[in-house]
C-alpha positions as YAML, in Angstrom:
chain: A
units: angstrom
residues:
- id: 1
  name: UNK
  ca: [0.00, 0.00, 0.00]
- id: 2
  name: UNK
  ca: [1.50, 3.42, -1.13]
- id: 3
  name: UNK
  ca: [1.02, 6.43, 0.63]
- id: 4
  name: UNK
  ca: [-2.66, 8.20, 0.94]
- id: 5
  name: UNK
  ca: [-4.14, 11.34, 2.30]
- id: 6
  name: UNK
  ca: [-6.83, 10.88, 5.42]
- id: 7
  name: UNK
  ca: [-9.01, 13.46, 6.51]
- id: 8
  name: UNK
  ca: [-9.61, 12.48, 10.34]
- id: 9
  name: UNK
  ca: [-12.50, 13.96, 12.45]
- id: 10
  name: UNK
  ca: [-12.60, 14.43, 16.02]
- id: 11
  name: UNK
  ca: [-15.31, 15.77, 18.52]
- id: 12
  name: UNK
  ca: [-15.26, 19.26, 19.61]
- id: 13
  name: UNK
  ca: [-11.81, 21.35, 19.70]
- id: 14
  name: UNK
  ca: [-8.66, 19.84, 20.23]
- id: 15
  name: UNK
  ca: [-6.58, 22.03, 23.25]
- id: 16
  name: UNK
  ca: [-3.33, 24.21, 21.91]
- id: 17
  name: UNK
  ca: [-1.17, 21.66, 24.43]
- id: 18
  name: UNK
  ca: [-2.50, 18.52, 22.05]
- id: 19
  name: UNK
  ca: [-1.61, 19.96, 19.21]
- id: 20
  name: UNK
  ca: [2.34, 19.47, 19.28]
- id: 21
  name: UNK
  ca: [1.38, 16.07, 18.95]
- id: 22
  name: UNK
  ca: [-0.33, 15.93, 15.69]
- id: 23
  name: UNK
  ca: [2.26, 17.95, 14.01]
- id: 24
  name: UNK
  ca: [2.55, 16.28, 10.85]
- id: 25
  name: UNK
  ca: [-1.08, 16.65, 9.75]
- id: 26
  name: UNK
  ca: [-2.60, 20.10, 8.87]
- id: 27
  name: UNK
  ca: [-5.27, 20.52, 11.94]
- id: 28
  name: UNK
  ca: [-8.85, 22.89, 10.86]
- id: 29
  name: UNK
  ca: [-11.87, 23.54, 13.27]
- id: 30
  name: UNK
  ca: [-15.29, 22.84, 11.59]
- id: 31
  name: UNK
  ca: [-17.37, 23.03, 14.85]
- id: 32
  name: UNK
  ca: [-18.41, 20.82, 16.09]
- id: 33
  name: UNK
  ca: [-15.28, 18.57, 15.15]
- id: 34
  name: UNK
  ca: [-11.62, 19.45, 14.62]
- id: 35
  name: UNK
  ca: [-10.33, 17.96, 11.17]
- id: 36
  name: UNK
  ca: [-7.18, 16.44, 10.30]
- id: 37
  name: UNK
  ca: [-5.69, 15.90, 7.27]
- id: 38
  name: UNK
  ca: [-2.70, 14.38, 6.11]
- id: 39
  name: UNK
  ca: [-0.74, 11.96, 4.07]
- id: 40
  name: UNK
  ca: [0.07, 8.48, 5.56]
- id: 41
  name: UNK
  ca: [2.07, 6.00, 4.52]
- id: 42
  name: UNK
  ca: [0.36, 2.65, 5.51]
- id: 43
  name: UNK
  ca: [-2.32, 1.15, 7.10]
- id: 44
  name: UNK
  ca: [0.21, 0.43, 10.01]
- id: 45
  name: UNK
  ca: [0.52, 4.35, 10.06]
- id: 46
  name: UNK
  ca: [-3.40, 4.85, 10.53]
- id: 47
  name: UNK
  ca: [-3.51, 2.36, 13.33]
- id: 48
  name: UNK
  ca: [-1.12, 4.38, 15.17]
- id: 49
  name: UNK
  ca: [-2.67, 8.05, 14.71]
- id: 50
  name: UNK
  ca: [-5.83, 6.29, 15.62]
- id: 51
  name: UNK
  ca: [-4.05, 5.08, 18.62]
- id: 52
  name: UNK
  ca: [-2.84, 8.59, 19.75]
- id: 53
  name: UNK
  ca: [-6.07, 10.08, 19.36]
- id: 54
  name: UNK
  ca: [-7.00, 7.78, 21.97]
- id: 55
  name: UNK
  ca: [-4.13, 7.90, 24.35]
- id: 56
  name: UNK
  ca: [-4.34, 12.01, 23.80]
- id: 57
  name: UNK
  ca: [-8.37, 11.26, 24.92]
- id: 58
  name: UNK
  ca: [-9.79, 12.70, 21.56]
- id: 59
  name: UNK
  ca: [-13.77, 11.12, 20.66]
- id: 60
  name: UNK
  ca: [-12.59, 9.65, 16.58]
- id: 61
  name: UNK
  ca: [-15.77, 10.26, 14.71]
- id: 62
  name: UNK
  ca: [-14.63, 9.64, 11.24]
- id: 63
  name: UNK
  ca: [-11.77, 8.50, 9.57]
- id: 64
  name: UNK
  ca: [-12.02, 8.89, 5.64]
- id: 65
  name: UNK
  ca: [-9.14, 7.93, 2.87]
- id: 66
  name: UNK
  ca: [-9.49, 10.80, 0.15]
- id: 67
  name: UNK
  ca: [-9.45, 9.81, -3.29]
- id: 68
  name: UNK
  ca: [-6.27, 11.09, -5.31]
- id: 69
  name: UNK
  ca: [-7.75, 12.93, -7.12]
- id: 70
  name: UNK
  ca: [-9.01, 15.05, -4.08]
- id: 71
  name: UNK
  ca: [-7.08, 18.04, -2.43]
- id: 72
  name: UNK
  ca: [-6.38, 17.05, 1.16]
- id: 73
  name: UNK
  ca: [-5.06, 20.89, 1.71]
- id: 74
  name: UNK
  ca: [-7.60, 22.98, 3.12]
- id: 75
  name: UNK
  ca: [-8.13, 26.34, 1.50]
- id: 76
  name: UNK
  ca: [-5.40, 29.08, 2.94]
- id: 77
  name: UNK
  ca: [-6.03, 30.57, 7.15]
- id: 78
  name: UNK
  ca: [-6.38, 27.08, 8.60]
- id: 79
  name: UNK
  ca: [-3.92, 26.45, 10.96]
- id: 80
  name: UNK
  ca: [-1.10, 23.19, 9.78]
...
């Protein structure tokens, strides 16, 4: 399996402290949720973000592989 973009949702706002944990995926609020996007590089690495949504205590409410054809940036002012 090569390499594909995610966009992850969790519930409500993830805290400022969190977020040095999830640096490597562009982070956007859409309230209620946060969403997180970013490119992984096997299923292996989706087990393990799921994982330290957990251990961070984050509610996962969707996890969706985006087509390749589709963007996974989100438009300019959202915060990576």
């Amino acid at each position: 399996m090569s390499e594909a973009s995610y966009q992850v949702r969790v519930s409500g706002v993830i805290p400022a402290e969190l977020l040095s944990e999830l640096h490597d995926l562009t982070v956007s609020v859409e309230p209620p949720e946060t969403v997180l996007h970013g490119c992984l590089p096997d299923q292996s690495a989706v087990v393990g973000l799921i994982s330290r949504l957990h251990g961070l205590g984050l509610r996962l409410v969707e996890v969706r592989r985006l087509p390749a054809d589709e963007d996974p940036v989100p438009p300019p002012g959202i915060a990576r």
